[in-house]
C-alpha positions in Angstrom: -17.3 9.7 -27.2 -14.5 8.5 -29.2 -11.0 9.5 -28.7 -8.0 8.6 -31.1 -4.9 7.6 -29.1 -1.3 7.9 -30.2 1.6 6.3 -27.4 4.9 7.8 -27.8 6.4 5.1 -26.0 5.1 1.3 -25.4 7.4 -0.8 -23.0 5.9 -1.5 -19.5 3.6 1.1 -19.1 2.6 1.5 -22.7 1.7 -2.2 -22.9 0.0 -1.9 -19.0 -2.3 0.9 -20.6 -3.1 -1.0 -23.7 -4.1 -4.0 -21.5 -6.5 -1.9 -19.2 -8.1 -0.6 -22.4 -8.8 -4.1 -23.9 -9.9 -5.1 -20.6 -11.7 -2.8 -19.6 -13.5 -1.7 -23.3 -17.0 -2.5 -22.4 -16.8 -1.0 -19.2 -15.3 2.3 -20.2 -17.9 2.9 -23.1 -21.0 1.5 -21.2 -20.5 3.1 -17.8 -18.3 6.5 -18.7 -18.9 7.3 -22.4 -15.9 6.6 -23.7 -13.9 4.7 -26.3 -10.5 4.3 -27.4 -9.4 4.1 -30.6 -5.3 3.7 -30.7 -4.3 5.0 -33.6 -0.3 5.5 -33.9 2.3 4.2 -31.9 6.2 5.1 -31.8 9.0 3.1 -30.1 12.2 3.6 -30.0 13.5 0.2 -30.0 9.9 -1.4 -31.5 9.3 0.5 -34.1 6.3 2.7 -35.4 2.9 2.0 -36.2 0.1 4.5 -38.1 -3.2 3.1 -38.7 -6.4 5.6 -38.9 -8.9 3.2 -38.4 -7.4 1.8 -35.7 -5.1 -1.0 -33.9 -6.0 -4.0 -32.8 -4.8 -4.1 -29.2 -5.1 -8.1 -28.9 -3.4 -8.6 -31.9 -0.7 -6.4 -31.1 -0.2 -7.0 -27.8 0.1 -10.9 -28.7 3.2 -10.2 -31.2 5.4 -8.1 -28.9 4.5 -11.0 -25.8 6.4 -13.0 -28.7 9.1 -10.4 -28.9 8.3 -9.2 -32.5 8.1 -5.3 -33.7 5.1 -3.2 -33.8 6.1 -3.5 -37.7 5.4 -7.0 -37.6 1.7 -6.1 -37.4 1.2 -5.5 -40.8 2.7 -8.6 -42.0 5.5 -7.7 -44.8 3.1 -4.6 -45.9 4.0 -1.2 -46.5 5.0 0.4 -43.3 5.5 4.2 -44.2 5.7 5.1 -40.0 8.3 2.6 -39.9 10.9 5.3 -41.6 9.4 8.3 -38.7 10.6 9.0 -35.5 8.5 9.7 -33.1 8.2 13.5 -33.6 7.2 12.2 -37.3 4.8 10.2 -35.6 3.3 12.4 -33.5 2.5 15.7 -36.2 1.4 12.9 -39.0 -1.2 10.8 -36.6 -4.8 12.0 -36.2 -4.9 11.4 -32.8 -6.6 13.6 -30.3 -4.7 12.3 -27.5 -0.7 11.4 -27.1 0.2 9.2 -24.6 3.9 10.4 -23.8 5.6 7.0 -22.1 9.6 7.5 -22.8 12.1 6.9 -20.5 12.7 9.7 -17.7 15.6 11.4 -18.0 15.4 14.4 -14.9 18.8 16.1 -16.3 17.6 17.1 -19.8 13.6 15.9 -20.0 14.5 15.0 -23.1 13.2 13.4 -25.8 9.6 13.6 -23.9 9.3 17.5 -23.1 10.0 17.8 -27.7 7.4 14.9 -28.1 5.1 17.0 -25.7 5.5 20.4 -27.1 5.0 18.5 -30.7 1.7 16.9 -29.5 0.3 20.5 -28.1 1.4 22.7 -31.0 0.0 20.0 -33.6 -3.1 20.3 -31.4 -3.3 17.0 -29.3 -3.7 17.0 -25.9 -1.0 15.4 -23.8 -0.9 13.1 -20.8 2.3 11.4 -19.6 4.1 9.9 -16.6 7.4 10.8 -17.5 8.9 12.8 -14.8 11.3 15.0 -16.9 9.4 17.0 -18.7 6.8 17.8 -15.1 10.6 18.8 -13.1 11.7 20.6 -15.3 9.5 22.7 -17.3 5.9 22.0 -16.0 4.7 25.8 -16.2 6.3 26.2 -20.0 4.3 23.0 -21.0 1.2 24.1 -19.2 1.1 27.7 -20.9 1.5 26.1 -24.2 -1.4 23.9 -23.5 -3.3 26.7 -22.2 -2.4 28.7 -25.5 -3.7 26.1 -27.7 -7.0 25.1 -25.8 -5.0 21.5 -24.7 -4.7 19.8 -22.0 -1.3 18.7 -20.3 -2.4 16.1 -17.6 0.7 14.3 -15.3 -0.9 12.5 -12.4 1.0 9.3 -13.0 4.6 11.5 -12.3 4.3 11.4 -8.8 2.5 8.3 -7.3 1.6 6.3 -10.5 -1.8 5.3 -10.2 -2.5 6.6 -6.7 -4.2 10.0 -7.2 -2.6 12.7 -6.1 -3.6 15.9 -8.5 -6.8 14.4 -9.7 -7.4 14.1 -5.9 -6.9 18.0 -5.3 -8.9 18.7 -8.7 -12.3 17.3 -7.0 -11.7 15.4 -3.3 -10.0 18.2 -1.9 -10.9 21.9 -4.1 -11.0 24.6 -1.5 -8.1 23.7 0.7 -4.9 25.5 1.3 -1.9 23.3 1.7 -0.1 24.0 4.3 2.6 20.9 3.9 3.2 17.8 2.0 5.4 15.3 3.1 5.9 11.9 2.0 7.4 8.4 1.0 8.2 8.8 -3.2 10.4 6.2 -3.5 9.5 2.1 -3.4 13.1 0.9 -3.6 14.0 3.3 -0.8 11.6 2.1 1.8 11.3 -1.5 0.9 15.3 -1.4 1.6 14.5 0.2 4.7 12.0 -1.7 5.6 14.1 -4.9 4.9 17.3 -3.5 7.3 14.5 -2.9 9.7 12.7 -6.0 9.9 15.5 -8.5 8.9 17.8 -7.1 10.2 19.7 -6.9 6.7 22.9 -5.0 5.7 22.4 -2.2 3.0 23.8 -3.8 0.1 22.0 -7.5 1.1 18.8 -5.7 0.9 19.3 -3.4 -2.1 20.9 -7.0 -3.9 17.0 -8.6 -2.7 15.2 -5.0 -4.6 17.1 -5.6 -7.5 16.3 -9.7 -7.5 12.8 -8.8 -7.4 12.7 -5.9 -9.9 12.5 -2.9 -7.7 15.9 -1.6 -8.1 17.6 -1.2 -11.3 21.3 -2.6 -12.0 22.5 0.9 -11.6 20.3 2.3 -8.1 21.3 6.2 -8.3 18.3 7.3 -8.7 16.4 6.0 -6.0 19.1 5.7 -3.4 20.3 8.6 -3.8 17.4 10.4 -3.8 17.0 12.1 -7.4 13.9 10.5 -7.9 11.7 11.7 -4.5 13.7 15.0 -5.2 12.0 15.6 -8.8 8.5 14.1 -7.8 8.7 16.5 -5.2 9.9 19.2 -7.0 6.7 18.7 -9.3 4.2 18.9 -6.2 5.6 22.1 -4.9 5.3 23.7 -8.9 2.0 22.2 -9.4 0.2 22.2 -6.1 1.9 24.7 -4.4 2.4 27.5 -7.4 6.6 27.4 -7.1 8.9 28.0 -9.8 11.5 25.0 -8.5 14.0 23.4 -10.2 15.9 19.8 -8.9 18.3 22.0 -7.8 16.8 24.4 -6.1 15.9 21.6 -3.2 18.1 19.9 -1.0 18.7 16.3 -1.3 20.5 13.5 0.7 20.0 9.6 0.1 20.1 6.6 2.3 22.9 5.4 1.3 24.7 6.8 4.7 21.9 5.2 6.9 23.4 2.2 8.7 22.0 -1.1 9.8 23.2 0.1 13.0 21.8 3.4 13.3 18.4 2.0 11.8 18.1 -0.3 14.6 19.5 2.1 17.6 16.2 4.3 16.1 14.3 1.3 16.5 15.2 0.9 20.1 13.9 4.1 21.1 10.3 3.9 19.3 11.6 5.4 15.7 11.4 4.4 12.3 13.5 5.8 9.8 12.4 7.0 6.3 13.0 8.7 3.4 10.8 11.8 3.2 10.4 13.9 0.5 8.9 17.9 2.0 7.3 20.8 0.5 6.2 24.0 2.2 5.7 27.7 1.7 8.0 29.4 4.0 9.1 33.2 4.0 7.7 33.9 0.8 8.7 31.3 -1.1 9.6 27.4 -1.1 11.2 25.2 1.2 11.9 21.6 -1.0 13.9 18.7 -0.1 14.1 15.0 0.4 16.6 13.8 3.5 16.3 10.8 5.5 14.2 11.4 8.6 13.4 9.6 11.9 10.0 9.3 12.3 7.9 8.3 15.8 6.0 4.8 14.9 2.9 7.3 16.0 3.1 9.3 12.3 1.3 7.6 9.9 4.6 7.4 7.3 6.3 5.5 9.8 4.1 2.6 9.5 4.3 2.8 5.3 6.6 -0.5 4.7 7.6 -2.2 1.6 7.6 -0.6 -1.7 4.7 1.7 -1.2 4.8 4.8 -1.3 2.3 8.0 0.7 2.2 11.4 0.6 0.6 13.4 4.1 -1.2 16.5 3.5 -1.3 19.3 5.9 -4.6 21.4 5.1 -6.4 24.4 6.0 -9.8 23.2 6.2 -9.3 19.3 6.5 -6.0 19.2 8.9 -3.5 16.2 8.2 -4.6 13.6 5.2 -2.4 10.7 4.3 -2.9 9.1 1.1 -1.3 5.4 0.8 -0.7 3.1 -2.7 1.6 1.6 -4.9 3.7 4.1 -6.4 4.9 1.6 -9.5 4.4 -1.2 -11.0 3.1 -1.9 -15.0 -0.9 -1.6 -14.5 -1.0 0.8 -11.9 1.4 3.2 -13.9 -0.9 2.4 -17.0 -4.2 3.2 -14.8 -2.4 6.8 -14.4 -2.9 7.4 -17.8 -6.2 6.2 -18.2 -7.1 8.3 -15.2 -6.1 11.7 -17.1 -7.9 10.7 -20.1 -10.8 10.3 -18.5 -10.4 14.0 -17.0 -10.0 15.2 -20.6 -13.1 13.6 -21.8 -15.3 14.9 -18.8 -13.9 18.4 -19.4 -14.4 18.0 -22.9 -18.3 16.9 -22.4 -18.6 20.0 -19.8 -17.9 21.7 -22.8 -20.1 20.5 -25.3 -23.2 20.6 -22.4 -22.4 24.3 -22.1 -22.7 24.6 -25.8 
């Protein structure tokens, strides 16, 4: 089956999933039955592209590896998307399928939570790995899917590429969480792991994650512990049926951990982490993301570097710990490729049953 693709966003991961689906083109249409076709693409700082009959991913992917604009693709001819902004974009493209890939931005979830209400009441089905719109209004968005007969599909919001809901969708149907805990946060525990294991002051090891493209200039987010608090805040909505907001859940960083204190833990068989929690407790739920002292016998303890893992405490299966990158340009791009692939085998349930 052929599906027409529209990315509302192509930096990192927008250019990761366009390189998976020239890559992996043959494959996807010989072994799964199906085919991508993009067919619009809208950046903010690239420019926009509309073409029906489709883009040619090499091509395009070649000129912005050259730093030129999507623009540049149709070589001085008329460029009628170029005046559009992505909303424009979005309700003007035939595509079946938008690709949300903005920037996150977990106070507002905006511009990505407009571009994903545009795409479902225009009649697209959505799939994105933009934590915003997932934090902060995950059960609005899924309604208005559910209203229109869409899909709204976010496994990439939490662990990237490492399955987490497509996991519970088929691995794990028919279990009852009881508790998830985890590592959300790369920069966090490769800093960690660096103070532990080289003996490194905080700011030498957070200047080494920002050398190597872990850390941003400005390390807020992940230090202090906004980002494992809205990737958990979209577990405990999605997976555990809460109506949370960011700040409904408690949150503390590492930033207060010393080289000292990591060490002293050390000593006495403990490794320190940052862990993100969710539970039902007392009729309702109990979020938050603290750093925690874990024995070396708990599988999280032994999670170093950049990688992140979630632990699941379940009903029927007991304690499950999942472990994989949690970043990084293809595995972020694999995300998406992994909810479009749910779309088209729920898609050919459907047309079977007809």
């Amino acid at each position: 089956m052929e599906y027409r693709i529209g990315l509302v966003g192509c930096g990192t991961v927008g250019q990761g999933l366009l390189e998976i689906l020239l890559k992996k083109k043959e494959y996807l249409r010989e072994k799964l039955d199906f085919e991508a076709k993009v067919v619009a693409i809208s950046d903010m700082l690239k420019g926009s592209l509309i073409i029906p009959e489709g883009i040619a991913i090499e091509r395009l992917l070649r000129l912005l590896g050259q730093g030129k604009k999507i623009g540049d693709y149709l070589e001085g001819k008329p460029n009628d998307a170029e005046r559009m902004d992505a909303l424009e974009v979005i309700e003007k493209c035939d595509a079946d399928i938008i690709a949300e890939l903005t920037y996150t931005d977990i106070k507002t979830a905006e511009p990505a939570t407009s571009h994903v209400k545009k795409a479902l009441q225009t009649g697209k089905h959505v799939v994105t790995s933009n934590k915003g719109p997932a934090a902060l209004f995950y059960e609005d968005l899924k309604k208005l899917a559910q209203e229109n007969n869409l899909f709204f599909r976010i496994e990439g919001t939490v662990m990237s590429g490492t399955p987490v809901f497509n996991l519970f969708e088929n691995s794990f149907a028919g279990n009852t969480i009881k508790q998830i805990k985890g590592i959300l946060n790369g920069t966090t525990n490769f800093i960690l792991t660096k103070m532990e294991e080289e003996n490194m002051a905080y700011e030498d090891a957070l200047k080494l994650a920002q050398n190597l493209g872990y850390a941003e200039a400005d390390p807020t987010a992940d230090v202090e512990g906004y980002d494992a608090l809205a990737k958990i805040v979209i577990l405990s909505n999605v997976l555990l049926g809460g109506n949370l907001s960011p700040s409904d859940a408690k949150r503390e960083g590492i930033t207060g951990l010393s080289k000292e204190k990591i060490l002293e833990a050390k000593k006495k068989g403990y490794r320190y982490k940052l862990i993100a929690s969710t539970r039902k407790e007392n009729g309702g739920i109990e979020a938050g993301v603290s750093p925690q002292k874990l024995p070396l016998s708990d599988p999280l303890a032994g999670v170093m570097g950049a990688n992140n893992a979630l632990t699941f405490d379940l009903d029927l299966l007991g304690k499950v710990t999942i472990q994989g990158p949690g970043a990084g340009r293809t595995e972020t791009g694999y995300s998406i490729l992994i909810d479009m692939l749910a779309i088209h085998r729920q898609l050919s349930k459907q047309l079977i049953r007809r």
